[in-house]
HTML snippet that shows the backbone in 3Dmol.js (N, CA, C, O; Angstrom):
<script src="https://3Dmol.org/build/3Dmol-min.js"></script>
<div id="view" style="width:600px;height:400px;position:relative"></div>
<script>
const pdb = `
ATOM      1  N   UNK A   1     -60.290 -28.460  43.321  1.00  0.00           N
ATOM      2  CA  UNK A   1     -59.028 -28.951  43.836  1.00  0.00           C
ATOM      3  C   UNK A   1     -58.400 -29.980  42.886  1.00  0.00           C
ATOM      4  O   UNK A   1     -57.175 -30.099  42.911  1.00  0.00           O
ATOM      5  N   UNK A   2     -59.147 -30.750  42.033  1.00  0.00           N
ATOM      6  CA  UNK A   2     -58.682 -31.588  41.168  1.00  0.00           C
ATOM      7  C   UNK A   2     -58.182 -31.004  40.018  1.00  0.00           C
ATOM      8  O   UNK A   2     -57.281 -31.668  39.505  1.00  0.00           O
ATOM      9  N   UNK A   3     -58.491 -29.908  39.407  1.00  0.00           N
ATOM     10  CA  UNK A   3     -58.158 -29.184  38.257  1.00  0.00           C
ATOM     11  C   UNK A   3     -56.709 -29.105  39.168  1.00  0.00           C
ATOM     12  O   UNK A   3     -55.711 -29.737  38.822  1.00  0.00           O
ATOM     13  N   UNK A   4     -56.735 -28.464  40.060  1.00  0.00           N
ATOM     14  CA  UNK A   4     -54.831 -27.915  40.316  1.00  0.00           C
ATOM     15  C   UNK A   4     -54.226 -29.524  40.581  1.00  0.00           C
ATOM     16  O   UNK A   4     -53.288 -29.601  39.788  1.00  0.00           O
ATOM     17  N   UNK A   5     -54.284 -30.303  41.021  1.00  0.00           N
ATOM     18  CA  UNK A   5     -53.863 -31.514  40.737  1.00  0.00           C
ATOM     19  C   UNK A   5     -53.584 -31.623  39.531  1.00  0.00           C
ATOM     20  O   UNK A   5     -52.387 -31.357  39.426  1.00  0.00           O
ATOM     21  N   UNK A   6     -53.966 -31.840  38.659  1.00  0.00           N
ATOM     22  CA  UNK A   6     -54.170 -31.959  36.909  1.00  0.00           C
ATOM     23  C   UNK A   6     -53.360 -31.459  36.520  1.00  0.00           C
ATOM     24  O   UNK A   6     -52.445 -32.079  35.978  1.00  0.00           O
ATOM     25  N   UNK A   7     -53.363 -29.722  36.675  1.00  0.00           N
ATOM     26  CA  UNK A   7     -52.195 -28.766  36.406  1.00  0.00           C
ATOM     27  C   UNK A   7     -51.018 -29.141  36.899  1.00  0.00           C
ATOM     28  O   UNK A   7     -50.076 -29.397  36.150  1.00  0.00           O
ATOM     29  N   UNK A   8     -50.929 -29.219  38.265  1.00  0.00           N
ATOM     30  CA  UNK A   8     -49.276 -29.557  38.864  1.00  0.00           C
ATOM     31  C   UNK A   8     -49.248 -30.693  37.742  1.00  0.00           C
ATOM     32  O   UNK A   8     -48.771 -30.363  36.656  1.00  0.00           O
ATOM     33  N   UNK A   9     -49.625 -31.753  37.870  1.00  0.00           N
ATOM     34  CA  UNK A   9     -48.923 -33.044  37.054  1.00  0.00           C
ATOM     35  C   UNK A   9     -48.511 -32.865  35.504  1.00  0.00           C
ATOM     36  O   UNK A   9     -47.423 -33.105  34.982  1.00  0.00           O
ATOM     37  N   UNK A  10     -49.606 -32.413  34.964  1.00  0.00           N
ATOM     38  CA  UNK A  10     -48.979 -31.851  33.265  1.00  0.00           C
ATOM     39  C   UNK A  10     -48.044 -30.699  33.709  1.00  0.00           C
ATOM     40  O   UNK A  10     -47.158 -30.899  32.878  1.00  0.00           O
ATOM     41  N   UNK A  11     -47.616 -29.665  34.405  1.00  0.00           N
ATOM     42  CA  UNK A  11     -46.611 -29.105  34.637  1.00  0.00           C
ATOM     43  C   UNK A  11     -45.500 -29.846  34.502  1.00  0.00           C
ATOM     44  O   UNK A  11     -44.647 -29.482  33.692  1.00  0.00           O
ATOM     45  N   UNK A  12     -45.330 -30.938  35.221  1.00  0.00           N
ATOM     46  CA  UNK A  12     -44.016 -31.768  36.123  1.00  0.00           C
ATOM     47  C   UNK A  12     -43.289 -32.826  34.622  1.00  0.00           C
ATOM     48  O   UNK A  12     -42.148 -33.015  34.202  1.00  0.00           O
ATOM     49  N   UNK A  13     -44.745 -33.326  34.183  1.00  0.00           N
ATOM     50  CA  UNK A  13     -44.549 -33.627  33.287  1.00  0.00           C
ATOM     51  C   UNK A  13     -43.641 -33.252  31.572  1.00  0.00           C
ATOM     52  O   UNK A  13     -42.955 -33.861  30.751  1.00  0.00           O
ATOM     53  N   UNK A  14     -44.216 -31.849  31.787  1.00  0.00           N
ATOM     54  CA  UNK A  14     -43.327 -30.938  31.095  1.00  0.00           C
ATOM     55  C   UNK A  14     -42.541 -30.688  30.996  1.00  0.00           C
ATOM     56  O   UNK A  14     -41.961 -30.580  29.916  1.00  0.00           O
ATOM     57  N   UNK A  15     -42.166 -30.496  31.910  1.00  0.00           N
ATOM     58  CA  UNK A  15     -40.437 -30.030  32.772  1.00  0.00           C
ATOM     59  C   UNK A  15     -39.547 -31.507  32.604  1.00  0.00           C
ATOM     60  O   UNK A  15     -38.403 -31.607  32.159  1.00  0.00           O
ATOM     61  N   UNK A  16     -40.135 -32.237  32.932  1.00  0.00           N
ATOM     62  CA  UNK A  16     -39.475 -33.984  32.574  1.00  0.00           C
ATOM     63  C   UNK A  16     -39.176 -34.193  31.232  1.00  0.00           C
ATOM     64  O   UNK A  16     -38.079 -34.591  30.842  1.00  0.00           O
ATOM     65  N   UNK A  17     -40.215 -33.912  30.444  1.00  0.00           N
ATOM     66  CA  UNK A  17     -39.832 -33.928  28.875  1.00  0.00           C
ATOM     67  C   UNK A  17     -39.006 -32.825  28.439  1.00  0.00           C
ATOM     68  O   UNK A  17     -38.126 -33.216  27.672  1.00  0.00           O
ATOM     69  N   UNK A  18     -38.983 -31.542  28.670  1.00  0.00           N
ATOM     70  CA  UNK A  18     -38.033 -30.983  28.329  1.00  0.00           C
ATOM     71  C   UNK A  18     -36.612 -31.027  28.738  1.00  0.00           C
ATOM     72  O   UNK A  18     -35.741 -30.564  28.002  1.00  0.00           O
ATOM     73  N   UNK A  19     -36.205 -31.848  30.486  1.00  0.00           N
ATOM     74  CA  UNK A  19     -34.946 -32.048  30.584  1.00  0.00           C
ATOM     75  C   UNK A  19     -34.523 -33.540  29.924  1.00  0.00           C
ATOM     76  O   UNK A  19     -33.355 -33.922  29.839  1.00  0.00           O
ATOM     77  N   UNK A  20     -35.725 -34.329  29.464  1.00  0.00           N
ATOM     78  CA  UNK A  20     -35.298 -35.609  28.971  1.00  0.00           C
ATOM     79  C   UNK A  20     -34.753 -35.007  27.286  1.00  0.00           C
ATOM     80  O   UNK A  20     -33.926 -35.602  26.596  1.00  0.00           O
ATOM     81  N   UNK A  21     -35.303 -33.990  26.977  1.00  0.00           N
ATOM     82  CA  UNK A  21     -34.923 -33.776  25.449  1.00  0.00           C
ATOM     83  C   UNK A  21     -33.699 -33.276  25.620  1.00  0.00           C
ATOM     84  O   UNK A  21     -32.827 -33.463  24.772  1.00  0.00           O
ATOM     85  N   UNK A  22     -33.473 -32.545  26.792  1.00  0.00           N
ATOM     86  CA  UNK A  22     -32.127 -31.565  26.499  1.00  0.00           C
ATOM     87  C   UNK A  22     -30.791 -32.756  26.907  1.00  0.00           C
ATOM     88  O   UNK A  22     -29.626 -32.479  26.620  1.00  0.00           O
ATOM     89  N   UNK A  23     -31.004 -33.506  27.302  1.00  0.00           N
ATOM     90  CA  UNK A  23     -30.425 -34.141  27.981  1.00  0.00           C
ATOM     91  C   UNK A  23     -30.104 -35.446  26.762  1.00  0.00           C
ATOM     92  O   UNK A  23     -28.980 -35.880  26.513  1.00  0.00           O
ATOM     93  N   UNK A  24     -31.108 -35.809  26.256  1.00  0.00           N
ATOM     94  CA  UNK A  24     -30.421 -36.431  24.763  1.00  0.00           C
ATOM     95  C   UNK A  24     -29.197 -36.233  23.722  1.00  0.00           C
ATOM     96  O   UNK A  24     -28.233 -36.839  23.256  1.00  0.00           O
ATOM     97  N   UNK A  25     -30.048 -34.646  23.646  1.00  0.00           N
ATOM     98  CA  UNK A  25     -29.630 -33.977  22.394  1.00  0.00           C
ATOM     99  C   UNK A  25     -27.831 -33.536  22.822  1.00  0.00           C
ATOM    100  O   UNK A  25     -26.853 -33.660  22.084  1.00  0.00           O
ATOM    101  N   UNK A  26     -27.869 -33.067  24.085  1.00  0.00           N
ATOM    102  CA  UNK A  26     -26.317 -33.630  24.682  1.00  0.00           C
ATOM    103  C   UNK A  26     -25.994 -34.155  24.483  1.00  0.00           C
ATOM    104  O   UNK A  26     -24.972 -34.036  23.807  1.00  0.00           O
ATOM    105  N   UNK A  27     -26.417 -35.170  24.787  1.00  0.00           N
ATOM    106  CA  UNK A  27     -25.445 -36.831  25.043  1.00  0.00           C
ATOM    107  C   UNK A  27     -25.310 -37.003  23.481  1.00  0.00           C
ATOM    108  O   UNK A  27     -24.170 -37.198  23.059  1.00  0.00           O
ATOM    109  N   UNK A  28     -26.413 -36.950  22.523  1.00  0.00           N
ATOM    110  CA  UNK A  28     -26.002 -36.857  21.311  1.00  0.00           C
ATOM    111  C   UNK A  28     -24.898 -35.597  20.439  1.00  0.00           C
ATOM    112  O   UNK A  28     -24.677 -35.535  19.229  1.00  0.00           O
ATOM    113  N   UNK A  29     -24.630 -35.153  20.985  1.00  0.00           N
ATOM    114  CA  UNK A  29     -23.759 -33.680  20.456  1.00  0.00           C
ATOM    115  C   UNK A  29     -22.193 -33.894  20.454  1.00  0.00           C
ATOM    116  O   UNK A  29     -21.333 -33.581  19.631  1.00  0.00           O
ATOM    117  N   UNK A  30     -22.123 -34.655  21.885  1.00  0.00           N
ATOM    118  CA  UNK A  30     -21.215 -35.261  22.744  1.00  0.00           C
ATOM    119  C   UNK A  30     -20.380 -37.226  21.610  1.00  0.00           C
ATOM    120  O   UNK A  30     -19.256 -37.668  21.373  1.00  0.00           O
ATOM    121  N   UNK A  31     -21.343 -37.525  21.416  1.00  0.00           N
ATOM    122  CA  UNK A  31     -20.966 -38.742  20.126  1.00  0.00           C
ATOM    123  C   UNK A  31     -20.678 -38.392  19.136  1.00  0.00           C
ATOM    124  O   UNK A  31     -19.783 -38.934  18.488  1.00  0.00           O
ATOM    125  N   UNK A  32     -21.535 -37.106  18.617  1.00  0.00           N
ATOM    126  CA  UNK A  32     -21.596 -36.804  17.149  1.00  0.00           C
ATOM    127  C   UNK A  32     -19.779 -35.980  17.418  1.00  0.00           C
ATOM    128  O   UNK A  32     -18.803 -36.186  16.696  1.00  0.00           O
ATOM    129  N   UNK A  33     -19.818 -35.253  18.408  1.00  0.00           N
ATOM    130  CA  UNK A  33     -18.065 -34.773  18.097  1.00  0.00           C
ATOM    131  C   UNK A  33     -17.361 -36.174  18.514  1.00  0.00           C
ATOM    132  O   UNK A  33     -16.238 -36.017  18.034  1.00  0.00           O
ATOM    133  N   UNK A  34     -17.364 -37.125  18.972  1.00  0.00           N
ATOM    134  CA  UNK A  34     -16.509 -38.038  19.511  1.00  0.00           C
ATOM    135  C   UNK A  34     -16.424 -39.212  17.997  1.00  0.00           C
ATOM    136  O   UNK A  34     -15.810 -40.277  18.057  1.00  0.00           O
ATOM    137  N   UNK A  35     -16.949 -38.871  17.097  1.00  0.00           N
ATOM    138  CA  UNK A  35     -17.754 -39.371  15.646  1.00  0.00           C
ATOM    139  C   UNK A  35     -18.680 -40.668  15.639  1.00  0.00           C
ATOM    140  O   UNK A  35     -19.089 -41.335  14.688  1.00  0.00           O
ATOM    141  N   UNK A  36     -18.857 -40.793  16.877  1.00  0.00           N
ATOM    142  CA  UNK A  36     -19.613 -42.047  16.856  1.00  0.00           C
ATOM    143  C   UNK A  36     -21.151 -41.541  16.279  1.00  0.00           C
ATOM    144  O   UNK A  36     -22.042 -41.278  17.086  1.00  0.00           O
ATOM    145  N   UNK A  37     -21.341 -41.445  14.973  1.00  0.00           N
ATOM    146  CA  UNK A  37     -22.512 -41.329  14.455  1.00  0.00           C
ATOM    147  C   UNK A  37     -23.906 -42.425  14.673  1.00  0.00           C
ATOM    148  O   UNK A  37     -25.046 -41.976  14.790  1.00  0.00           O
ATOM    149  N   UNK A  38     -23.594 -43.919  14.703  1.00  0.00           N
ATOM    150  CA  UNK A  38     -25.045 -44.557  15.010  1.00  0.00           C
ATOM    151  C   UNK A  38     -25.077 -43.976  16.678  1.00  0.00           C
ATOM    152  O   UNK A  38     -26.133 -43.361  16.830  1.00  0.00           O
ATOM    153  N   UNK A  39     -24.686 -43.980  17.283  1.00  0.00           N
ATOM    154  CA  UNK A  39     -25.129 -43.306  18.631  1.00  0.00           C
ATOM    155  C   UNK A  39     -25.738 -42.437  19.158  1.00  0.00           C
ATOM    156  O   UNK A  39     -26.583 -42.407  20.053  1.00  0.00           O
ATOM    157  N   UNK A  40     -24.932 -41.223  18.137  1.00  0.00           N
ATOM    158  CA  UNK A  40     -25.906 -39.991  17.802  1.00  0.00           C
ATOM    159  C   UNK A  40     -26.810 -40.324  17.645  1.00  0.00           C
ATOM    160  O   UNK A  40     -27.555 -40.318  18.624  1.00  0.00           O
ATOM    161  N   UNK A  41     -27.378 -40.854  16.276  1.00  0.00           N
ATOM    162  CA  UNK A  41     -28.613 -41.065  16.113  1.00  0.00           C
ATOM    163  C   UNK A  41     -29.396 -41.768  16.675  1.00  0.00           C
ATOM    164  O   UNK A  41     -30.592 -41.479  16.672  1.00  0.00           O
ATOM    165  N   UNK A  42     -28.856 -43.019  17.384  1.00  0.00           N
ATOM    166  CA  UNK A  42     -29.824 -43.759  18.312  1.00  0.00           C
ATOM    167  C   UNK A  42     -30.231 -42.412  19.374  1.00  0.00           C
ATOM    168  O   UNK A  42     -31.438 -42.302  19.587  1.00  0.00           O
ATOM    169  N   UNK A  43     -29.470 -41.557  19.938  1.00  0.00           N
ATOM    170  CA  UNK A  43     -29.879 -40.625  21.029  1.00  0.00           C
ATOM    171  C   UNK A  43     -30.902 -39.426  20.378  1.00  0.00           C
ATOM    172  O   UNK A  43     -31.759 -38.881  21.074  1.00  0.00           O
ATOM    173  N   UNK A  44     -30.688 -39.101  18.964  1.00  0.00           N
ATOM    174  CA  UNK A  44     -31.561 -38.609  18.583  1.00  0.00           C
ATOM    175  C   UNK A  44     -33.232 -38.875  18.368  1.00  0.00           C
ATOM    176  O   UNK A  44     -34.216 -38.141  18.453  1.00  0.00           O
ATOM    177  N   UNK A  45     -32.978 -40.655  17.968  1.00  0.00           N
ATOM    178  CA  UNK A  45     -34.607 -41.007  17.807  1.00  0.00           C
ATOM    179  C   UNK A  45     -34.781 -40.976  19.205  1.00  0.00           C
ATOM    180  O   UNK A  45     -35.979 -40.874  19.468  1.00  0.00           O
ATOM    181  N   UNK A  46     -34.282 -41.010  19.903  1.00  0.00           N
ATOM    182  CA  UNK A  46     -34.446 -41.742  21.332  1.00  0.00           C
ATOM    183  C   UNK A  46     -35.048 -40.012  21.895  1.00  0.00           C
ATOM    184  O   UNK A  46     -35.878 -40.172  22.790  1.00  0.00           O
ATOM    185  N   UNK A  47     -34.856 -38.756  21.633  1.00  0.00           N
ATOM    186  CA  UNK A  47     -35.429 -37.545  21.983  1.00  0.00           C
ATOM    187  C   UNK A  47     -35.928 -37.178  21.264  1.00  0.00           C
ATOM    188  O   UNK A  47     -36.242 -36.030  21.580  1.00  0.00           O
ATOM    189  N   UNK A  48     -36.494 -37.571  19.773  1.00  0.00           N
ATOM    190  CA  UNK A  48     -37.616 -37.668  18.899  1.00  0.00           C
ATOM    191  C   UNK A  48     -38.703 -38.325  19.592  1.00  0.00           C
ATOM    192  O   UNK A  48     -39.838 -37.936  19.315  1.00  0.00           O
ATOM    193  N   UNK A  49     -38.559 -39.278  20.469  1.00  0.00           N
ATOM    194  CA  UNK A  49     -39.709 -40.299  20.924  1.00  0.00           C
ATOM    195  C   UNK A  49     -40.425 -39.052  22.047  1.00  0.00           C
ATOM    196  O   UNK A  49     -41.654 -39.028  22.103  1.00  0.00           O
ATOM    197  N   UNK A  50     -39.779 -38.241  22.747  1.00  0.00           N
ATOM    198  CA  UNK A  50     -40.021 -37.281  24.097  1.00  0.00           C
ATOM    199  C   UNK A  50     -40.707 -36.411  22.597  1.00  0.00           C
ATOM    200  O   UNK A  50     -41.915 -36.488  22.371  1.00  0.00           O
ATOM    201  N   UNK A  51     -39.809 -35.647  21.704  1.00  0.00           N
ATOM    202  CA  UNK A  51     -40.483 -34.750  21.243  1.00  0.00           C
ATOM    203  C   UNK A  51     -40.608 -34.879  19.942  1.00  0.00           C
ATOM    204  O   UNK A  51     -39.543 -34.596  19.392  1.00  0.00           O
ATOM    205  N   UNK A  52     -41.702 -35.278  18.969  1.00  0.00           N
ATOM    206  CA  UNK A  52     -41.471 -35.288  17.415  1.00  0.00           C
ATOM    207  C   UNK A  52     -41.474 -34.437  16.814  1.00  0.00           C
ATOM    208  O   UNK A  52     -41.542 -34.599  15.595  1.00  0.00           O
ATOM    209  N   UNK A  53     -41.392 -32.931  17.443  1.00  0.00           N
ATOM    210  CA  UNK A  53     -41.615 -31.777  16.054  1.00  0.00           C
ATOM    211  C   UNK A  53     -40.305 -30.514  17.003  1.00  0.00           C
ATOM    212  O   UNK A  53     -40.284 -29.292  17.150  1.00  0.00           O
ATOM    213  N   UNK A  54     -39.343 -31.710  17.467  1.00  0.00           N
ATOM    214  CA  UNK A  54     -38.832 -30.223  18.472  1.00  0.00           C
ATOM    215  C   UNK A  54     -37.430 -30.141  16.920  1.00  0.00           C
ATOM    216  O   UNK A  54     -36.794 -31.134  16.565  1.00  0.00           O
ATOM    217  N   UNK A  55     -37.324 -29.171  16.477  1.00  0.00           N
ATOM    218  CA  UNK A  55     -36.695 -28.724  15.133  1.00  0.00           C
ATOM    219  C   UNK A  55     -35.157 -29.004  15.420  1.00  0.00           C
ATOM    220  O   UNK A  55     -34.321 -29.517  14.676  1.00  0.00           O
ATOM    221  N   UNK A  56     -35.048 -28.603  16.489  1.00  0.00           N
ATOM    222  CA  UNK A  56     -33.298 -28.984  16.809  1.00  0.00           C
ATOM    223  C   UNK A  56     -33.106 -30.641  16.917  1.00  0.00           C
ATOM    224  O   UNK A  56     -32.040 -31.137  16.551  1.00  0.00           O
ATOM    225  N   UNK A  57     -33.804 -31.177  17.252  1.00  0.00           N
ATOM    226  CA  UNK A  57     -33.371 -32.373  17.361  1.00  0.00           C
ATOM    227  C   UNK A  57     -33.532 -33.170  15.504  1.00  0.00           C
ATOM    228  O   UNK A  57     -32.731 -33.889  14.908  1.00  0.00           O
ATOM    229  N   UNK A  58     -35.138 -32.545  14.989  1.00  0.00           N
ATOM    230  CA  UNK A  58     -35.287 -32.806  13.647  1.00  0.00           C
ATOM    231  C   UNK A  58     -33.914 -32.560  12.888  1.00  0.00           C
ATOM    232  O   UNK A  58     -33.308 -33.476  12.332  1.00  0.00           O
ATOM    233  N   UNK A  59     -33.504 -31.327  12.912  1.00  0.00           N
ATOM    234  CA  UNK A  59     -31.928 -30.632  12.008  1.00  0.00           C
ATOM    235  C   UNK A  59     -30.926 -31.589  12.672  1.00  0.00           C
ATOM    236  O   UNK A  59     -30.119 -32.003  11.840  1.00  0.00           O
ATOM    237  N   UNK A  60     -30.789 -31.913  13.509  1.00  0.00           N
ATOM    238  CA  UNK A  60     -29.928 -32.793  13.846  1.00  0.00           C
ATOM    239  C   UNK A  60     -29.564 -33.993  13.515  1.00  0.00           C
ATOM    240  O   UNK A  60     -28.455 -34.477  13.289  1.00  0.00           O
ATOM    241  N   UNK A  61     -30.754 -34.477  13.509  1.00  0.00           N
ATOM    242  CA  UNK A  61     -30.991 -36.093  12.715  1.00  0.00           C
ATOM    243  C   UNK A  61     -30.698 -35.885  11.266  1.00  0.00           C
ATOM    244  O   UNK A  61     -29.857 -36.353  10.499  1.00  0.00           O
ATOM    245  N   UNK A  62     -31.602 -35.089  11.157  1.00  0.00           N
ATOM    246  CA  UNK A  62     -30.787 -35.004   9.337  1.00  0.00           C
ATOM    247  C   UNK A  62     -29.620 -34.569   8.772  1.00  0.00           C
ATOM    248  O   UNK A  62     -29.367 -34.855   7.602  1.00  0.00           O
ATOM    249  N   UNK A  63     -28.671 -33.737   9.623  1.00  0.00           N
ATOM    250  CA  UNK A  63     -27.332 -34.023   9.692  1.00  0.00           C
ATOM    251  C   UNK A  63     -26.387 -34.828   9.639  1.00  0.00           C
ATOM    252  O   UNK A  63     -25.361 -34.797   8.958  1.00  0.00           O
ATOM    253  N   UNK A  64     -26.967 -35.991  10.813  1.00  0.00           N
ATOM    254  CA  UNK A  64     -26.482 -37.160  11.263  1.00  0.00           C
ATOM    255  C   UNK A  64     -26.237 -37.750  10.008  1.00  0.00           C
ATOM    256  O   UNK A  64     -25.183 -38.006   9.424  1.00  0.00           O
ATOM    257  N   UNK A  65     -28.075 -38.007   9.546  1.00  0.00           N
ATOM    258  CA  UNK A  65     -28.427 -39.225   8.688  1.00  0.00           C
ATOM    259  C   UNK A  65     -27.560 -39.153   7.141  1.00  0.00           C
ATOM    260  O   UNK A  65     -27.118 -40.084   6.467  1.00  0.00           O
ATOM    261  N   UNK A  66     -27.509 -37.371   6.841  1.00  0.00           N
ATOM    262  CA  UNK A  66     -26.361 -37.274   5.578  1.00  0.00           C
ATOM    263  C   UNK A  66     -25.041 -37.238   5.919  1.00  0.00           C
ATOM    264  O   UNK A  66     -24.388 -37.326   4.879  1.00  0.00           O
ATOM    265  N   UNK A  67     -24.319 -37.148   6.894  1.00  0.00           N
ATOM    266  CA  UNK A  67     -22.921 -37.828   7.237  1.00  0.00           C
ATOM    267  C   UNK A  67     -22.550 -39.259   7.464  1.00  0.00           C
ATOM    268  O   UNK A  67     -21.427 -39.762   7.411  1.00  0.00           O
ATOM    269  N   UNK A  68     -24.075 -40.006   7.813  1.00  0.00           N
ATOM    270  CA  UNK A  68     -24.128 -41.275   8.140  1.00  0.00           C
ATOM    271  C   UNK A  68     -23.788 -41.885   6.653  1.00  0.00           C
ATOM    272  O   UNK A  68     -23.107 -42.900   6.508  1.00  0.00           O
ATOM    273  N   UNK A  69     -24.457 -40.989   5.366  1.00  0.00           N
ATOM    274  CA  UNK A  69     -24.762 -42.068   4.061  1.00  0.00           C
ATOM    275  C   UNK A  69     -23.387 -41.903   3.253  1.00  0.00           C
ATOM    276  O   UNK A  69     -22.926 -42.815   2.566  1.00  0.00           O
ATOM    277  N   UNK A  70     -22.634 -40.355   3.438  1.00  0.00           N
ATOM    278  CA  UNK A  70     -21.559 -40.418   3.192  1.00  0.00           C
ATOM    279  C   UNK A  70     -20.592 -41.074   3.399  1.00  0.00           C
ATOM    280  O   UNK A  70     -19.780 -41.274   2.495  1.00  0.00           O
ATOM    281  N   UNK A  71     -20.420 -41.604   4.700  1.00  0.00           N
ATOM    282  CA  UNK A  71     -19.434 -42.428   5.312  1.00  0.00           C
ATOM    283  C   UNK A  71     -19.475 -43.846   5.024  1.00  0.00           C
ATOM    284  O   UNK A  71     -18.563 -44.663   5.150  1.00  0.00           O
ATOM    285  N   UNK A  72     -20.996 -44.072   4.506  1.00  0.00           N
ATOM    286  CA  UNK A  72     -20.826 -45.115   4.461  1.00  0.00           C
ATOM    287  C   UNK A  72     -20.547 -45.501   2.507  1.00  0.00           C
ATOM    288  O   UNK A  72     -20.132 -46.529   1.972  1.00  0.00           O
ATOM    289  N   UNK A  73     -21.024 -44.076   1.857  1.00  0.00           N
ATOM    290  CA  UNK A  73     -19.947 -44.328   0.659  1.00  0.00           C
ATOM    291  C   UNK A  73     -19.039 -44.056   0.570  1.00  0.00           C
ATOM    292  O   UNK A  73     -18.945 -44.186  -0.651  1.00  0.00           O
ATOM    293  N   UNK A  74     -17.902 -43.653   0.945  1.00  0.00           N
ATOM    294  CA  UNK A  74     -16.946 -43.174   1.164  1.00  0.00           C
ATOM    295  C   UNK A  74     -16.128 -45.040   1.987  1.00  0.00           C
ATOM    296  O   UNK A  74     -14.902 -45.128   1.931  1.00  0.00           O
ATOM    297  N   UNK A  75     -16.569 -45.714   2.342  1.00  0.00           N
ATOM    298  CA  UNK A  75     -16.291 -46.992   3.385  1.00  0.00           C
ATOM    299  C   UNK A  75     -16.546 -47.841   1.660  1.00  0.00           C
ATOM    300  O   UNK A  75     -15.660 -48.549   1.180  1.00  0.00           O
ATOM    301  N   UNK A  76     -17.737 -47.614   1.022  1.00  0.00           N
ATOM    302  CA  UNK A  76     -17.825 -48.400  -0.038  1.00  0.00           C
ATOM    303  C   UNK A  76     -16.401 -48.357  -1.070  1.00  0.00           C
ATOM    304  O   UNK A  76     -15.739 -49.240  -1.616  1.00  0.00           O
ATOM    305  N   UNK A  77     -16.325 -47.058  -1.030  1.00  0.00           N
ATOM    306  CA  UNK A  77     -15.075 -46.959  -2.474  1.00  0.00           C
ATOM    307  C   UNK A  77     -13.964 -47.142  -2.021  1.00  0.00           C
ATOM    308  O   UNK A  77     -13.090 -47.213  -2.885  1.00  0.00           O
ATOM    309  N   UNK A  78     -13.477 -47.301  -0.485  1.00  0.00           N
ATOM    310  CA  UNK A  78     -12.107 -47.959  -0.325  1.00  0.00           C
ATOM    311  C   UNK A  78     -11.991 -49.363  -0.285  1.00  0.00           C
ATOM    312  O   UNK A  78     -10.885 -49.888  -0.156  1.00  0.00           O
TER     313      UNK A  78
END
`;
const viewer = $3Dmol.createViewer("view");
viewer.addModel(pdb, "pdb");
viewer.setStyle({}, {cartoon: {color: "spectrum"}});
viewer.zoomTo();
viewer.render();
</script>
């Protein structure tokens, strides 16, 4: 009876981390078009922390992070 205990909870658990990731990567999708880029990325590490190897959120960040370095040369030369 304790094994299915065990199971339900890493189930529930699962399901929590995957709507906490999807639910980032939104809210980050949602900044990144609105251009607020540190936001994005704060929402990105912030669903890196739920998942470190989930690839969409990885490609994402590194998107971010090379529009982030542009902008900010692009801010340098004016």
């Amino acid at each position: 009876m304790e094994h299915r205990f065990q199971l339900l909870y890493f189930t529930i658990v699962a399901l929590i981390g995957a709507g906490m990731l999807f639910f980032y990567t939104q809210l980050a999708a949602i900044a990144k078009a609105r251009n607020n880029v540190p936001l994005s990325i704060e929402l990105i590490r912030d669903a890196l922390e739920v998942d470190d190897k989930n690839l969409d959120a990885l490609g994402m960040l590194g998107d971010l992070e090379l529009k982030n370095d542009d902008w900010v040369k692009a801010k340098d030369l004016t």
